[in-house]
VOVO-184206 format. One record per atom (N, C-alpha, C, O): x, y, z; atom name. Coordinates in Angstrom, 2 decimals, always signed. Layout:
N
+---------+---------+---------+-------+
!       x !       y !       z ! atome !
+---------+---------+---------+-------+
!       X !       Y !       Z !    CA !
...
+---------+---------+---------+-------+
This chain:
59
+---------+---------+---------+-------+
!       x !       y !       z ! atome !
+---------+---------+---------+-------+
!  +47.38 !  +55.41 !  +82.85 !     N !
!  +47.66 !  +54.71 !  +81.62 !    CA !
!  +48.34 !  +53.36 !  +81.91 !     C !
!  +48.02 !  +52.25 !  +81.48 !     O !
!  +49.10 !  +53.62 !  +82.53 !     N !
!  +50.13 !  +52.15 !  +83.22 !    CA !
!  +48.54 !  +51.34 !  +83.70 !     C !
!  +48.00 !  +50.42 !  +83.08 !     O !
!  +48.08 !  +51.93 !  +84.83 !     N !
!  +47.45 !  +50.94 !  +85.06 !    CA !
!  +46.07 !  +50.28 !  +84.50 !     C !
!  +45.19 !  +49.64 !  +85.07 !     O !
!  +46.26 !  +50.70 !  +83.17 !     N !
!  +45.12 !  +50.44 !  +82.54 !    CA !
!  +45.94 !  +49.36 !  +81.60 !     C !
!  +45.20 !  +48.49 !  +81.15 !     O !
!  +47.15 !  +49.27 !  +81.27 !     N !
!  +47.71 !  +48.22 !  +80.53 !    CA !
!  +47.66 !  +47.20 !  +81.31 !     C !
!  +47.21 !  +46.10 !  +80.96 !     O !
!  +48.24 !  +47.54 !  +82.70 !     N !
!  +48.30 !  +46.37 !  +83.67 !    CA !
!  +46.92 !  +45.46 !  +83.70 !     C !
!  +46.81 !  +44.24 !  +83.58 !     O !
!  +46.15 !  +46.22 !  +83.86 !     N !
!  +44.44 !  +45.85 !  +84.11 !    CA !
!  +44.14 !  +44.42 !  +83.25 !     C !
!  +43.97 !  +43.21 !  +83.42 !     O !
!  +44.19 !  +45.78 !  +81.88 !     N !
!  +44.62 !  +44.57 !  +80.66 !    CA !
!  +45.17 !  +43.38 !  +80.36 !     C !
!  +44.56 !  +42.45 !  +79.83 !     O !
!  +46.30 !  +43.40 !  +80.67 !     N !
!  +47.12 !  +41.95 !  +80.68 !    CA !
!  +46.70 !  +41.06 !  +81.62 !     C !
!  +46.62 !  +39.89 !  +81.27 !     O !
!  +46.45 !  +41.34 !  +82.66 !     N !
!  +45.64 !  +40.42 !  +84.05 !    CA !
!  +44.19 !  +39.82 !  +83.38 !     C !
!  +44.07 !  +38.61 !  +83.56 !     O !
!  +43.06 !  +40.46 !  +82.65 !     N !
!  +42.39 !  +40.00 !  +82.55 !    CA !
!  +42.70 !  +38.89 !  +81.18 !     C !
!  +42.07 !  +37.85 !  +80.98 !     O !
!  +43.81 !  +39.42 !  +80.32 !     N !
!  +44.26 !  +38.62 !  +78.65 !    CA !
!  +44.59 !  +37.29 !  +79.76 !     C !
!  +43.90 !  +36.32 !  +79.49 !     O !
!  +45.54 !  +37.08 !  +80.98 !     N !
!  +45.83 !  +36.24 !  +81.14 !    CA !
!  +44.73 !  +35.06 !  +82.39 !     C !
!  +44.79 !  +33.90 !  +82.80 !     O !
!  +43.89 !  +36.16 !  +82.54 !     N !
!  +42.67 !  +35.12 !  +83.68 !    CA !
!  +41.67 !  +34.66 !  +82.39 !     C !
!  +41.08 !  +33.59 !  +82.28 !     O !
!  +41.67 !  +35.63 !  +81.58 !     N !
!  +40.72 !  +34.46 !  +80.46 !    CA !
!  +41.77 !  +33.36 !  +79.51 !     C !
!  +41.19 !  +32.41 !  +78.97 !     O !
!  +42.95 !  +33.45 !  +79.36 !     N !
!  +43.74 !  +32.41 !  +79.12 !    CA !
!  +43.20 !  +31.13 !  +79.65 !     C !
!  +42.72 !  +30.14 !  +79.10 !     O !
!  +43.46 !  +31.48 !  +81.05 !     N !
!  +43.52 !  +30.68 !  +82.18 !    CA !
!  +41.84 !  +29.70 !  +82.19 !     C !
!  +41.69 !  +28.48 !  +82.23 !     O !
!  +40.96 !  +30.62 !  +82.15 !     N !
!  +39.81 !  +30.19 !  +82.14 !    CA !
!  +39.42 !  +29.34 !  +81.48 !     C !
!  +38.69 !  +28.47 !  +81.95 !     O !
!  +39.91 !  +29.37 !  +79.76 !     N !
!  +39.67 !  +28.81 !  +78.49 !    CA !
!  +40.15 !  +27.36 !  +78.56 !     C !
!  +39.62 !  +26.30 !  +78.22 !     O !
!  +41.53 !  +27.68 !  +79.22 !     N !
!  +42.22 !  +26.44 !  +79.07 !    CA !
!  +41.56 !  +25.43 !  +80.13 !     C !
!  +41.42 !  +24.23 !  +79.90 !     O !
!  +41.15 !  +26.08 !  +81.36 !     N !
!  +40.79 !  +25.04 !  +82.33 !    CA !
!  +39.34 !  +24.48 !  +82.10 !     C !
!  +39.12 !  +23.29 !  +82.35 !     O !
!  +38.05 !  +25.55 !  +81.48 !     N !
!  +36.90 !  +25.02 !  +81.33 !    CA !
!  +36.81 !  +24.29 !  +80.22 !     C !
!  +36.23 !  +23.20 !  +80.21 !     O !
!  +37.45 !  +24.88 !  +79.02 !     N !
!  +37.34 !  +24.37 !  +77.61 !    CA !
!  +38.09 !  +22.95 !  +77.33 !     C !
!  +38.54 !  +22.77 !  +76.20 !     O !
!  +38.22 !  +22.04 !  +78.21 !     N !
!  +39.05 !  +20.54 !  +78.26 !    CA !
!  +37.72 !  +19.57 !  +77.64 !     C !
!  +36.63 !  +19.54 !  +78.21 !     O !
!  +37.95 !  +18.98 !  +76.67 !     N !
!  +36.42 !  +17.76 !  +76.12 !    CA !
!  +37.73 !  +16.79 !  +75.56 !     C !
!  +38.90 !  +16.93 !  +75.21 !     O !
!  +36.83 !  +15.84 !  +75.70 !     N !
!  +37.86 !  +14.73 !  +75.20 !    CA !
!  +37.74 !  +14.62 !  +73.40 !     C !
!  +38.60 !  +13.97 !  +72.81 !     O !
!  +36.93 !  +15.11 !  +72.84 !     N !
!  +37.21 !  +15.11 !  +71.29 !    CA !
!  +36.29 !  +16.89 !  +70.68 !     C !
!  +35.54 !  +17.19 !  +69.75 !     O !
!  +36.83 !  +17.49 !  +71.64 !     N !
!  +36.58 !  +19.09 !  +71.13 !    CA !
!  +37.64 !  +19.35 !  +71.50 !     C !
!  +38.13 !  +18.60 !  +72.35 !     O !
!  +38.28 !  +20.31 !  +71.09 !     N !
!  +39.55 !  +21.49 !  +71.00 !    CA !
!  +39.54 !  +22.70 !  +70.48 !     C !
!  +38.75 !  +22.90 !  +69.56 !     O !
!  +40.34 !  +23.72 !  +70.91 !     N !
!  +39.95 !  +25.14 !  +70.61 !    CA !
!  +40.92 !  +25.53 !  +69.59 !     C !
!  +42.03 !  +25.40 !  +70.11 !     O !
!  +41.02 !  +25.92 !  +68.46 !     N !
!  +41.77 !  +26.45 !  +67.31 !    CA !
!  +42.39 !  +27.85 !  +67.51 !     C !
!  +43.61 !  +28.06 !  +67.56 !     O !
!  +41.62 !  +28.61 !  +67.59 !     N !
!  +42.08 !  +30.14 !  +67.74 !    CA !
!  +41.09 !  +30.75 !  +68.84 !     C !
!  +39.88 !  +30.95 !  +68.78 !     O !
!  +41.85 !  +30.96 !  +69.72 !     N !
!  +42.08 !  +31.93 !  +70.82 !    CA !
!  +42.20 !  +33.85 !  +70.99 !     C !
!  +43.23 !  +34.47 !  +71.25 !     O !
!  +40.56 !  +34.57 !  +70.70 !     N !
!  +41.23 !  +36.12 !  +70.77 !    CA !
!  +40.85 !  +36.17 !  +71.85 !     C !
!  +40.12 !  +35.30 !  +72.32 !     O !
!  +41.42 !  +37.56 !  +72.73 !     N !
!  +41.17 !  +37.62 !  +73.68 !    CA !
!  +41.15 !  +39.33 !  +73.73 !     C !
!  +42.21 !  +39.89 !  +74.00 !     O !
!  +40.02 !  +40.07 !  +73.47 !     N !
!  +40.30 !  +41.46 !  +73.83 !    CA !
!  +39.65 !  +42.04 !  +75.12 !     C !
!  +38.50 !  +41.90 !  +75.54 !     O !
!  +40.81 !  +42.80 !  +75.68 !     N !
!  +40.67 !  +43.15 !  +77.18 !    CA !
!  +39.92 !  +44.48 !  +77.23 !     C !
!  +39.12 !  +44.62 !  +78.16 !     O !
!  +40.02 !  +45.18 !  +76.62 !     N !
!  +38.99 !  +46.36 !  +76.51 !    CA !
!  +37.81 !  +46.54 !  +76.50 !     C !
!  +37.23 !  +47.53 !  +76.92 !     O !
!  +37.06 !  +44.98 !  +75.69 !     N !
!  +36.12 !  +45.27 !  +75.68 !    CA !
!  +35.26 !  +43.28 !  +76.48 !     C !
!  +34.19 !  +42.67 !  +76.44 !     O !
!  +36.69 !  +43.11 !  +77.08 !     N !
!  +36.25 !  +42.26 !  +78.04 !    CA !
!  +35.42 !  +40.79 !  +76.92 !     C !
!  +34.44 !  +40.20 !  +77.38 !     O !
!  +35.82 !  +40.51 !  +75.92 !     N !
!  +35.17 !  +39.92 !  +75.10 !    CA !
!  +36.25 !  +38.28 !  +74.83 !     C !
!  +37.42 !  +38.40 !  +75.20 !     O !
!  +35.93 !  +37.20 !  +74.36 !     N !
!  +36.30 !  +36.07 !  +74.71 !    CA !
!  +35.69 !  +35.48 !  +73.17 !     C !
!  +34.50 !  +35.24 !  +72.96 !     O !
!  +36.80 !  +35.34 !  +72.18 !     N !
!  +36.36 !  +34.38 !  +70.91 !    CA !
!  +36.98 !  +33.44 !  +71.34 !     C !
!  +37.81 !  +33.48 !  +72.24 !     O !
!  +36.62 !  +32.45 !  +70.70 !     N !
!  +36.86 !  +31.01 !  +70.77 !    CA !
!  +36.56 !  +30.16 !  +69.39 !     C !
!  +35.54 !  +30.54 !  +68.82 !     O !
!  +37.07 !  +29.38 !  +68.92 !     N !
!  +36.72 !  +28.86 !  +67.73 !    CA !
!  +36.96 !  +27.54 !  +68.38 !     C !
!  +37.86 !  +27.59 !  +69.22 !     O !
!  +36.35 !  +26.28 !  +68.20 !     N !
!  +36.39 !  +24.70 !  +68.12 !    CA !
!  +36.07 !  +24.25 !  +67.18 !     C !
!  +35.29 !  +24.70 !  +66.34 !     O !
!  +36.89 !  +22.88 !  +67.22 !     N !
!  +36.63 !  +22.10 !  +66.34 !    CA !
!  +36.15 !  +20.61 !  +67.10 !     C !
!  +36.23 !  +20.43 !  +68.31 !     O !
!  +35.64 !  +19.59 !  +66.09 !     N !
!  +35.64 !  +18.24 !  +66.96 !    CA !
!  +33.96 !  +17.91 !  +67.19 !     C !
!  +32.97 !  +18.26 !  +66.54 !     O !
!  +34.02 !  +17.58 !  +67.66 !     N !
!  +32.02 !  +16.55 !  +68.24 !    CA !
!  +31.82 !  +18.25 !  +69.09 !     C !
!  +32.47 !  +19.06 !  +69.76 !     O !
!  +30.62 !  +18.08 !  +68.58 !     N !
!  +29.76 !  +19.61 !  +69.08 !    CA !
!  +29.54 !  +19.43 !  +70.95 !     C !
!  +29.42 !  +18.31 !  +71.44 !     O !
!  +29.53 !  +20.50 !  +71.66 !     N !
!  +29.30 !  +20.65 !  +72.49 !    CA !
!  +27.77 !  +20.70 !  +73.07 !     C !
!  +27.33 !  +21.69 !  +72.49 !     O !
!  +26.94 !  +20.30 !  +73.70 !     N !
!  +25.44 !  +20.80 !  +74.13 !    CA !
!  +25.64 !  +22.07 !  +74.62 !     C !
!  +26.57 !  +22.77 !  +75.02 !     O !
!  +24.10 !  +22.13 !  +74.39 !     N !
!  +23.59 !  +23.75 !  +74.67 !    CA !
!  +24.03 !  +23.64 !  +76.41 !     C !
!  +24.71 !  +24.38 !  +77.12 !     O !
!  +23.40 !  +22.55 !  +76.64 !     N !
!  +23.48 !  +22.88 !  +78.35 !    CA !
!  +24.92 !  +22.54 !  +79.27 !     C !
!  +25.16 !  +22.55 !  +80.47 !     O !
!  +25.61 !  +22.30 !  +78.20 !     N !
!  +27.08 !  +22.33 !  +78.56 !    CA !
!  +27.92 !  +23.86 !  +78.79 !     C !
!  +28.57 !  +24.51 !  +79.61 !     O !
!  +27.36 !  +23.90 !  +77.43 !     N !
!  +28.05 !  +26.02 !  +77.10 !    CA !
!  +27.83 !  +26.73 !  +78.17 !     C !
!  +28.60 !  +27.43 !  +78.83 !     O !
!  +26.39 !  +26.44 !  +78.36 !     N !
!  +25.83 !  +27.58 !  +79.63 !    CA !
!  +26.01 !  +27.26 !  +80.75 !     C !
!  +25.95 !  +28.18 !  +81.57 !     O !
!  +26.32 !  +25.82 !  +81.28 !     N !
!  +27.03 !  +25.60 !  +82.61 !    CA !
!  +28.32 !  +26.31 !  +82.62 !     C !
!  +28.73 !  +26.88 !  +83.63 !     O !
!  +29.24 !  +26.28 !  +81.05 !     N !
!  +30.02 !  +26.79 !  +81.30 !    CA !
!  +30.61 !  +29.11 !  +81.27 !     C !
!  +31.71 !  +29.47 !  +81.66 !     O !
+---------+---------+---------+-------+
């Protein structure tokens, strides 16, 4: 059980990490941030000048 919380918080904080370092645009920004570790899943909301398709998927 412990180490399934632990698990958890490591990955809440490597997708932190991730968001903040890939998700940088000079007139996009990210509003709300979920992050659920259970099911390994990554919302993101932006705002600002749209991103390309072939941007997203590089990233």
């Amino acid at each position: 059980m412990a180490y399934n919380l632990v698990k958890e918080e490591v990955f809440a904080q490597q997708a932190k990490s991730f968001v903040i370092k890939e998700f940088k645009f000079d007139e996009t920004y990210y509003t709300n941030l979920e992050i659920d570790p259970k099911s390994k899943k990554i919302e993101l909301s932006l705002i600002g000048k749209s991103i390309s398709k072939s941007t997203l998927e590089a990233i």
